[in-house]
N, C-alpha and C positions, 0 to 999 in steps of 0.2 A: 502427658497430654491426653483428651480425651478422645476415644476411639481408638488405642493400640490396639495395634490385630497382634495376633501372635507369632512367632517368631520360630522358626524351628530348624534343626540341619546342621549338617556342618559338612565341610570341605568341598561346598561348592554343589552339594546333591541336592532335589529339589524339595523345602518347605512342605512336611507332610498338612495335610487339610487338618486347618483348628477344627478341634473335638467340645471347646467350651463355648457356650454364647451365654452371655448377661443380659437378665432381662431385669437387672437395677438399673434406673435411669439415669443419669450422670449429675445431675442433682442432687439425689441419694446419696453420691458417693463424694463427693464435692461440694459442701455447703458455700463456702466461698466464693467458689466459681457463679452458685446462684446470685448471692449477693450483688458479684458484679456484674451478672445482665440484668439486674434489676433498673440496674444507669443504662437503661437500652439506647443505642446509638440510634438519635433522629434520622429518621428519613429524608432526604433532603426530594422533595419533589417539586419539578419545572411550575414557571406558569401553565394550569390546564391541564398540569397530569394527575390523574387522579390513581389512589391502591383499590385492587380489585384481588387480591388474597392474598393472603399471608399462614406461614408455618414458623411457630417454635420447637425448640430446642432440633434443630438441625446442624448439624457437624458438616462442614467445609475442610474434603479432606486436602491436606496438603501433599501435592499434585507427583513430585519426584519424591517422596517419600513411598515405598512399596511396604513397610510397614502399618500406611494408613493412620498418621498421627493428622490430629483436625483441630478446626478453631469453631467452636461451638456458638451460636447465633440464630439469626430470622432470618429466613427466605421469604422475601412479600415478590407480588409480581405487580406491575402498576400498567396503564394504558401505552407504557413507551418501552417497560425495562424490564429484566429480573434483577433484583436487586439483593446480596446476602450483607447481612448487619452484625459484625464480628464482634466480637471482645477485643481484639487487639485495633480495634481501628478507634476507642475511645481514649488509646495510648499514646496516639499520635500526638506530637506535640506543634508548639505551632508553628515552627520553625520545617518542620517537615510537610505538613499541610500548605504551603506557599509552593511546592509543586505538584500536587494533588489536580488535577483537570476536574473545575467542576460544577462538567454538566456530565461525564460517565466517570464513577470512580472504576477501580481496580477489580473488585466484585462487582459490576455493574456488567449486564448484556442487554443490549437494547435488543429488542423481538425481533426487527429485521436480521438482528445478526447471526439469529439463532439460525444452524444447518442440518443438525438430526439431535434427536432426545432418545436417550436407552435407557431402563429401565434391566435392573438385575433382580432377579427372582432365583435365591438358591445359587448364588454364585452365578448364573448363568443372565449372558447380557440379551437384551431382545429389546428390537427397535419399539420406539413408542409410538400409539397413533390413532385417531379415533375415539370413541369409546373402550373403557377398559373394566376387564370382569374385574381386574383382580392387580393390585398397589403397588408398585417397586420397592422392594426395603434399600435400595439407591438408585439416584439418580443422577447421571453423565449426561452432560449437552456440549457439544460440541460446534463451536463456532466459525461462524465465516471468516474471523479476522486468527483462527488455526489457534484459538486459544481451548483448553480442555477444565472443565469443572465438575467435580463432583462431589454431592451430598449424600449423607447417610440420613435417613429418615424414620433408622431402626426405634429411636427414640421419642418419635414425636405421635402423638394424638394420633390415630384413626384417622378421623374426621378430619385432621389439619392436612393429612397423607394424601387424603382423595379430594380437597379444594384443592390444593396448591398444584398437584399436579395435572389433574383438570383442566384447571384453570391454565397452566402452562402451554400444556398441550392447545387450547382451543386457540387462545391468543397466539398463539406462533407459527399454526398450520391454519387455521379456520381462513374460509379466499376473504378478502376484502373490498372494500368499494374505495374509489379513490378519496372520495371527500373525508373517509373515515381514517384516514391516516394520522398520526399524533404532529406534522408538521401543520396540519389546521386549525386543530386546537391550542396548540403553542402558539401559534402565529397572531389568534384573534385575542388568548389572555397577554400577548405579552408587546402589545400595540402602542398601549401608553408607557412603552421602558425607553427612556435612552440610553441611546449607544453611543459612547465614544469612538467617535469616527469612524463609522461603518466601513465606509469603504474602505477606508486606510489607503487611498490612491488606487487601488485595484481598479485598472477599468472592466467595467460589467458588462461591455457591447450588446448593452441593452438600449441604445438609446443611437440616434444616427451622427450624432456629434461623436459618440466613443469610434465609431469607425473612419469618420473622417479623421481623427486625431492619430491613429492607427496606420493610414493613406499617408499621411503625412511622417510620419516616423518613419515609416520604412522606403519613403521617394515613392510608393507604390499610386501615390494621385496622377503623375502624368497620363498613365495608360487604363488605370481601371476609378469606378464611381459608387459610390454609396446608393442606394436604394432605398425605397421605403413601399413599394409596391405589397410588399406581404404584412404591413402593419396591420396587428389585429387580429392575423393568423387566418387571413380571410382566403387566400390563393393554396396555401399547404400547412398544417400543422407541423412539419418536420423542417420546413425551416425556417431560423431565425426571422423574428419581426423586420432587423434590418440587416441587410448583407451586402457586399460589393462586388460586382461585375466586370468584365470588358465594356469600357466605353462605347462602342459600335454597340454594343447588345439594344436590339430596343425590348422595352420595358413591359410591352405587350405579350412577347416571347415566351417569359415568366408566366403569364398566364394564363398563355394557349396550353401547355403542357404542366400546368400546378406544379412547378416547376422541376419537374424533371429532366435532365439532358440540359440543365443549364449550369457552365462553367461559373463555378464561385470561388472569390479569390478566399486564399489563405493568407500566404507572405508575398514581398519581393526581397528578392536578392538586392546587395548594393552594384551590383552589374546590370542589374534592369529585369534578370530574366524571376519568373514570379513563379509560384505553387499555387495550383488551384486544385479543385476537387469536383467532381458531378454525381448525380445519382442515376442509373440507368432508366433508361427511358421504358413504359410496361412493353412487353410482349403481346404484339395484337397480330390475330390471324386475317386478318384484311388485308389485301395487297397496296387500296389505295390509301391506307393510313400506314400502310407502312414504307410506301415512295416519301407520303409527307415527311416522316422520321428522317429518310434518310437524306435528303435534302435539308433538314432542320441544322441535321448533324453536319453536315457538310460546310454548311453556313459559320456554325460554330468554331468548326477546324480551321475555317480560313481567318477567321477571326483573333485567334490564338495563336495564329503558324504566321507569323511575319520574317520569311528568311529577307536576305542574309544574315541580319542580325538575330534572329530568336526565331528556333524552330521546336514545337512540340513534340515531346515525347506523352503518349500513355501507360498509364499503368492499370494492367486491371485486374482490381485485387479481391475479387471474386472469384475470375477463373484460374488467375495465372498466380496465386500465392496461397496464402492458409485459409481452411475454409473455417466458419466458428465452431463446428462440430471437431474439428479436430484438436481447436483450441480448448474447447472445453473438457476433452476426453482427458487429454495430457495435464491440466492444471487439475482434475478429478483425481491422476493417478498422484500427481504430485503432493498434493494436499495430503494425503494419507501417512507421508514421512513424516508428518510434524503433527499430524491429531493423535498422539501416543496418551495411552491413560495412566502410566505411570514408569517409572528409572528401568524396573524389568523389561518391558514392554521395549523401552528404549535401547537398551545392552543387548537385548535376544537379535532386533535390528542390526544393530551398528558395522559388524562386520560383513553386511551384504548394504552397506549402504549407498556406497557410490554404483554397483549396479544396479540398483533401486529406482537411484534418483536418473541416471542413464538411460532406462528403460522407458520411465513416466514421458518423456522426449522433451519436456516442459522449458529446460536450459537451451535446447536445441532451440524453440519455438523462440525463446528469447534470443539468441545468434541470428536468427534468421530476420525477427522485425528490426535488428540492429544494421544486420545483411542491407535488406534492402534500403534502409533508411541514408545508409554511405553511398549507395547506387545513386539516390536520387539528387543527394548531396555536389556527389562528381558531375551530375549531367549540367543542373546548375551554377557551381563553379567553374567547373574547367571548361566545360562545352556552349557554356551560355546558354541550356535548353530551358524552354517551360516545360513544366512539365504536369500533365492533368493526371489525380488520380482518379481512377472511375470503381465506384461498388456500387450497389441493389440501392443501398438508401445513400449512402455517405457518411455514415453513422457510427460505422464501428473500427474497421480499419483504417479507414481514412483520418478519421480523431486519431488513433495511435502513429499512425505513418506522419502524417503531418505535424503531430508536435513534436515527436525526434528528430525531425530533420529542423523544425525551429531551433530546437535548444543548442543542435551542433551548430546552427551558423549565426544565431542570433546571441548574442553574451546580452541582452538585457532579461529574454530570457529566461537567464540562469541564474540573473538576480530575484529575492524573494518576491515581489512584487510585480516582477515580469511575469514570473512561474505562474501566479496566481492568474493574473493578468491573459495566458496562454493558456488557463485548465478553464478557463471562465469563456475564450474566446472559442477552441477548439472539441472544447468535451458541454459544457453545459449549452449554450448559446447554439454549441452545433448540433443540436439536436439528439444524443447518444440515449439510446434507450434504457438507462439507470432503472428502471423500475421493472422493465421487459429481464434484462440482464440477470439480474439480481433475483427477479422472484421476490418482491416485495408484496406483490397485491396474493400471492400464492392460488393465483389463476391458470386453468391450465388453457385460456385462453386470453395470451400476453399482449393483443393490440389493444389498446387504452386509449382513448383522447380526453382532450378541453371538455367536452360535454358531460365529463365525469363531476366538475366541481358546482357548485351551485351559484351560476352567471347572474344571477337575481340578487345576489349579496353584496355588500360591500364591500370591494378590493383589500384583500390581505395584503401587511405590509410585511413582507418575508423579510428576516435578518438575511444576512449575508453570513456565508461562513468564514470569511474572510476575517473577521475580527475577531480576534483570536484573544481580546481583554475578555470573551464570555468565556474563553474555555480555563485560561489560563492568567494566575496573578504574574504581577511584570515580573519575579523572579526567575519564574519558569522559562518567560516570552526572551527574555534575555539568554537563553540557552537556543534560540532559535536562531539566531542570528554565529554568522562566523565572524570571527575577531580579525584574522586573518587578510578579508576582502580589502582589496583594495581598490576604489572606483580609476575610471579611466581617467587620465587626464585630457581635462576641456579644451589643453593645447591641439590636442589632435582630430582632427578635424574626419572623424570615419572611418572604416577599415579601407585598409589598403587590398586592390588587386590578385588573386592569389598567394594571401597569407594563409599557412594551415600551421598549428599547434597541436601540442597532445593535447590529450584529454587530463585534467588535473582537479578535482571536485572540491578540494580545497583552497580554493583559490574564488569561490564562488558562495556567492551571500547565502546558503543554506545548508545546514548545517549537516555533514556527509553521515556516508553510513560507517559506523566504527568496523575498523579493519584489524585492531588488535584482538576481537574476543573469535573474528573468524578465524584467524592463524591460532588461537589455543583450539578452538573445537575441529579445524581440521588436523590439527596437529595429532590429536587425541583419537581424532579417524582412523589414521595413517595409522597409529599404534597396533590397533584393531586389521589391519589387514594381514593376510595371511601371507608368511615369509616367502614361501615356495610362489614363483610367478606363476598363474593360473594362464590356463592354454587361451588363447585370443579368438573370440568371438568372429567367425567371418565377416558378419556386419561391420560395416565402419564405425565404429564409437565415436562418441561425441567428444572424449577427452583426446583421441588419438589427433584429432584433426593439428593439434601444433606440431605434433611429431611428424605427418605427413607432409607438411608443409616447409619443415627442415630438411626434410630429405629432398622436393624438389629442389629447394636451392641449392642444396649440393651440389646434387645431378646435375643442374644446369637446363636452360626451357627448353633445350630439344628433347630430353630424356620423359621431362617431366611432361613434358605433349601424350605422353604414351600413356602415363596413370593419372591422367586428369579425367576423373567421372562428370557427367552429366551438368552438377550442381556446384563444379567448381566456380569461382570470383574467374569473371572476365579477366583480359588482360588489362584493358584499361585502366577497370578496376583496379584491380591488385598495383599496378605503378601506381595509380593517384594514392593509395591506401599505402604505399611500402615509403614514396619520397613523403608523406605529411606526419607518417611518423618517425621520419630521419633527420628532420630539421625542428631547433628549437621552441621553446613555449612563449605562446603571450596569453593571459589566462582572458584576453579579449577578443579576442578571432577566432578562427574555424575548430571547432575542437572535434576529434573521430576518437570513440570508443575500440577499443581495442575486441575483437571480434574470435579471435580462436578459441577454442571449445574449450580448455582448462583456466581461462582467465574469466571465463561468466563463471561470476560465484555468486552463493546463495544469500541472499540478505537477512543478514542472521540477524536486525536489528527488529526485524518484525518475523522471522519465519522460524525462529530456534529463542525465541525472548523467556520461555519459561523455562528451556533446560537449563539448569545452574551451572554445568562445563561451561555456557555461553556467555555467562553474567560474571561483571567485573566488579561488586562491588565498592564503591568510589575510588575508582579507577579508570582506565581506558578514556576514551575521547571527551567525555564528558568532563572528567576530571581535567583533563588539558586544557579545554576551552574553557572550566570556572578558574584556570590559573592565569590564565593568557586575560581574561574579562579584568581580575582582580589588577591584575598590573597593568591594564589600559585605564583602568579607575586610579590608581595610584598617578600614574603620570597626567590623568587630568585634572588629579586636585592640585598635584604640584603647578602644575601649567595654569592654575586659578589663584595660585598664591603667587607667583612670578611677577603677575599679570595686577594684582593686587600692591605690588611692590611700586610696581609703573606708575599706577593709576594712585594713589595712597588717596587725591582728592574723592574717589568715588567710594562709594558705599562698599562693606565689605559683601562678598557673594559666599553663599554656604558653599559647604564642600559638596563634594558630588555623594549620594549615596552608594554605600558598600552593598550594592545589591545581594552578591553573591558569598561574602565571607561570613563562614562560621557557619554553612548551610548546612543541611543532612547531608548525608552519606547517599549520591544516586547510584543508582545502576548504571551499569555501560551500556544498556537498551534504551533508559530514556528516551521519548516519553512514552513507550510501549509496555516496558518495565518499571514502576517507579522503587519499590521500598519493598525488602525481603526482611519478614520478621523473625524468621528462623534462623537457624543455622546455616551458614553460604557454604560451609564445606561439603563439596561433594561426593560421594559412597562408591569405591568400585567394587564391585559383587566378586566374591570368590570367584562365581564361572568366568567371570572377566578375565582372571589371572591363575587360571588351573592350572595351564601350562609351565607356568614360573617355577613349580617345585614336583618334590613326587607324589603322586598319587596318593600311596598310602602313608604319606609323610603330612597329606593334608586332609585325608579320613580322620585321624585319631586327632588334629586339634578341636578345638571350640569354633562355632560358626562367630568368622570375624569377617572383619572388612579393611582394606587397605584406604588411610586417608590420603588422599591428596594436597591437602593444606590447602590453603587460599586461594583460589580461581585469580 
């Protein structure tokens, strides 16, 4: 392949620094190889996106390779993406190419996604940024979505060296304006496309009929009402056009205070009691605006608080939970496990990895929004409370708190279409600062509004991302769905009363995260720890928390009253949470996630997708669900020839198609991972397994590698 770095050592000692560089271009050396990028692979670009630079002969090194074997091609950069244009991706055939996504392929990073660019001078890495004296002879970008790429650029033009990277640089950090964003330009070339069924059922609660429809699904019309008072975004930009209230509310209320301090419903329970959410009213130093407030609020309380039947509980997840700076710090440290630049990089890690990831607090953060999500759950089921959440806008936690406690009580949900249905009603509609978040506009001043677009223009007809025929052809789409699911039966007429279930992901119309490649890669963890048990941290560890909790039960609750810290599960709690996971499953009612610190595991299906330990090549989940499709296809054609047999007066019906037979080989990442052109056997590094022999029994062999066979 082209770009082998050189290779040096043996028995595990470190790779003296290569003494040769080549300054023959790979052309030179390889007439064939030119040949065939002469069949340069089209660019496939959106409606509206237009290429704004381009570099040949760039080498795409292949990422867990430490030796630096690469796939030689064009790096162009366009108004939406960076894009690299392989030799191996002309080899694709078309049987493979039907799960290909394609509006980003696999080399594709759209510019929002991009997180930091380095640039190596002399071996040594240095962040990219601004104006630059002087050219990277490679280039590493590392992604929001923890994916790692890098290009060698030793062999390309000068002049190709300083546009492209230029160019990268200016488009991925230069601030933005909002109209100039590539979803306007997209939007306006691609007005005359249809779409097969945009919506696909997805309600968009964009419109006052999706909310009454909503009111009516969940019983939630007797006590609260649809709105239309903020149509047009004329009383607050932050929220929804149409939203729903308490009945009593009058409509004026909204907007005496643009609406802040006013209870908006989320869900209702099927016991009547409901989740709503507020945004905090401002802070004013006046006494007589601030009687008005609390008299406002008071109104509101009483509104909300209907004992004996439904009393409100709040929650304020401002003061009294995680703050976003903390949130941020911890998913910053987390990140860092998985933006690794190459297998070394990886193995130097591995044996300090669980205190790594323990450290970062990030799993913790994740326990904790699950924590209180089961909190909010019990007050609703078993207590009958409403329950209001309260933060600064209602935007950030409130979005996260409020759809986990949907998806544990609501099974529609958890269906695909529900999910959709919930991220559309809760996160987009609800106003969540995607653009603030994120660092899209790369502003280091994040409030943005409506007055950004150009109101004088003609109404963009934005796609929905919801239709997933633009991303994916129906082979793909067919790996979205689980086989498995099986809908309620319409005999039963609603959940009953205090059912609770476990939690079972399988049993639910979207497709889980594969749990076979995590048991090979933590397995392969474990291998990596060190025999001798290392002396215990006085901090409480995140993994410790099952073992603490076996011990109280031992002890028994008067013992364990003693070592109960600050941040223990109430009691309540912990009975509603100990009896709902002691009684059996209905994969249609209440489900609680399981909560102790060694059972959050890491979702290897997006956060470990590039390490090969991780990847199953057609095998794991994926593979079971194209077996499980195949033979729900076989039994429907049979059930159409049966049926055939009946009917003989009727016209014959074709068979069903064989979507999924005789497909490529996918990964068990899917669709994060699609197709590994190389070699899937994995490399463990002599220093991996120094220990295995003797020292100078492993100086005097050859620098070798132990194979693992097949992942």
């Amino acid at each position: 392949m082209l770009g082998k770095g050189v290779v040096g050592g043996g028995g595990g000692t470190k790779a003296p620094k290569p003494s040769f560089v080549s300054y023959v271009r790979p052309e030179e050396i390889h007439t064939n190889e030119k040949e065939v990028t002469e069949k340069e692979v089209t660019l496939h670009l959106l409606p509206g996106e237009q290429l704004l630079c381009e570099a040949s002969t760039v080498l795409k090194y292949v990422q867990e390779d430490s030796c630096q074997h690469g796939v030689y091609g064009r790096l162009v950069c366009t108004d939406f993406k960076i894009a690299f244009l392989g030799d191996d991706e002309s080899a694709l055939d078309n049987d493979e190419t039907q799960f290909k996504n394609k509006v980003i392929g696999e080399n594709d990073i759209t510019l929002h996604c991009v997180d930091q660019i380095y640039g190596v001078f002399d071996e040594k890495k240095k962040t990219l940024f601004g104006q630059l004296k002087k050219y990277p002879e490679k280039l590493i970008i590392h992604c929001k979505d923890l994916r790692v790429f890098q290009f060698c650029l030793r062999y390309t033009k000068e002049e190709e060296v300083k546009r492209i990277v230029s160019g990268i640089i200016h488009h991925t950090q230069a601030p933005k304006l909002l109209k100039r964003l590539f979803l306007f330009s997209y939007a306006t070339a691609a007005q005359n496309n249809t779409v097969t069924d945009p919506k696909n059922h997805t309600v968009m609660f964009d419109t006052l009929k999706d909310w009454c429809w909503e009111l009516e699904r969940t019983k939630g019309n007797v006590k609260y009402k649809a709105v239309s008072v903020n149509e047009g975004y004329k009383v607050c930009e932050r929220l929804p056009a149409y939203f729903v209230v308490p009945t009593p509310l009058p409509e004026e209320n909204v907007q005496r205070f643009q609406g802040h301090g006013i209870p908006i419903w989320c869900w209702s329970c099927h016991n009547g009691s409901a989740l709503l959410k507020m945004s905090a009213l401002p802070k004013e130093q006046d006494d007589g605006i601030l009687q008005i407030q609390k008299s406002f609020l008071d109104g509101i309380y009483k509104t909300i608080h209907r004992p004996p039947y439904e009393i409100v509980k709040t929650e304020d997840l401002s003061s009294n939970f995680l703050s976003l700076q903390e949130i941020q710090t911890a998913y910053s440290k987390f990140k860092q496990l998985f933006l690794i630049d190459n297998s070394t990089e990886f193995w130097d890690t591995d044996i300090k990895w669980f205190s790594l990831l323990e450290s970062s607090s990030w799993l913790d953060i994740i326990r904790r929004c699950l924590k209180k999500a089961i909190e909010i759950t019990e007050c609703m089921e078993a207590q009958n409370m409403n329950v209001l959440l309260l933060e600064e806008n209602a935007s950030d936690l409130c979005c996260l708190i409020s759809s986990l406690v949907q998806l544990m009580m609501d099974p529609h949900c958890r269906t695909r279409i529900g999910f959709q249905s919930l991220i559309q009603k809760e996160w987009v509609t609800g106003g969540h600062c995607f653009l603030d978040r994120c660092n899209h506009l790369r502003q280091n001043d994040k409030e943005e509004g409506r007055e950004g677009q150009d109101t004088q223009s003609k109404p963009l007809n934005l796609l929905t991302v919801w239709d997933w025929s633009v991303q994916f052809e129906p082979k793909a789409q067919m790996l979205l769905k689980n086989p498995l699911y099986v809908e309620k039966p319409k005999l039963d007429k609603g959940p009953r009363k205090g059912m609770r279930f476990k939690l079972c992901l399988q049993a639910q119309n979207f497709s889980p995260t594969e749990s076979t490649k995590e048991r090979a890669v933590m397995h392969q963890r474990q291998l990596s720890l060190p025999l001798t048990q290392s002396k215990s941290s006085p901090k409480r560890g995140f993994f410790r928390e099952e073992t603490d909790h076996l011990i109280k039960n031992l002890l028994g609750k008067r013992i364990s009253k003693l070592i109960n810290s600050s941040d223990e599960l109430q009691d309540n709690f912990r009975e509603f949470y100990d009896s709902w996971h002691s009684k059996s499953t209905d994969y249609h009612g209440l489900l609680l996630p399981h909560i102790e610190g060694p059972e959050i595991k890491v979702w290897a299906q997006r956060y470990l997708r590039w390490i090969p330990e991780a990847q199953i090549l057609g095998g794991g989940q994926v593979a079971t669900m194209r077996k499980l499709l195949e033979m729900m296809e076989e039994v429907q054609s049979l059930q159409e020839k049966i049926d055939e047999r009946h009917h003989s007066q009727q016209a014959p019906q074709a068979e069903a198609p064989c979507l999924l037979r005789n497909s490529a080989r996918l990964s068990s990442l899917f669709p994060f991972a699609l197709l590994q052109r190389h070699s899937s056997k994995p490399i463990l590094p002599t220093s991996g397994w120094k220990a295995l022999g003797d020292e100078d029994d492993l100086a005097k062999r050859e620098d070798e590698c132990v194979d693992l066979g097949d992942v």
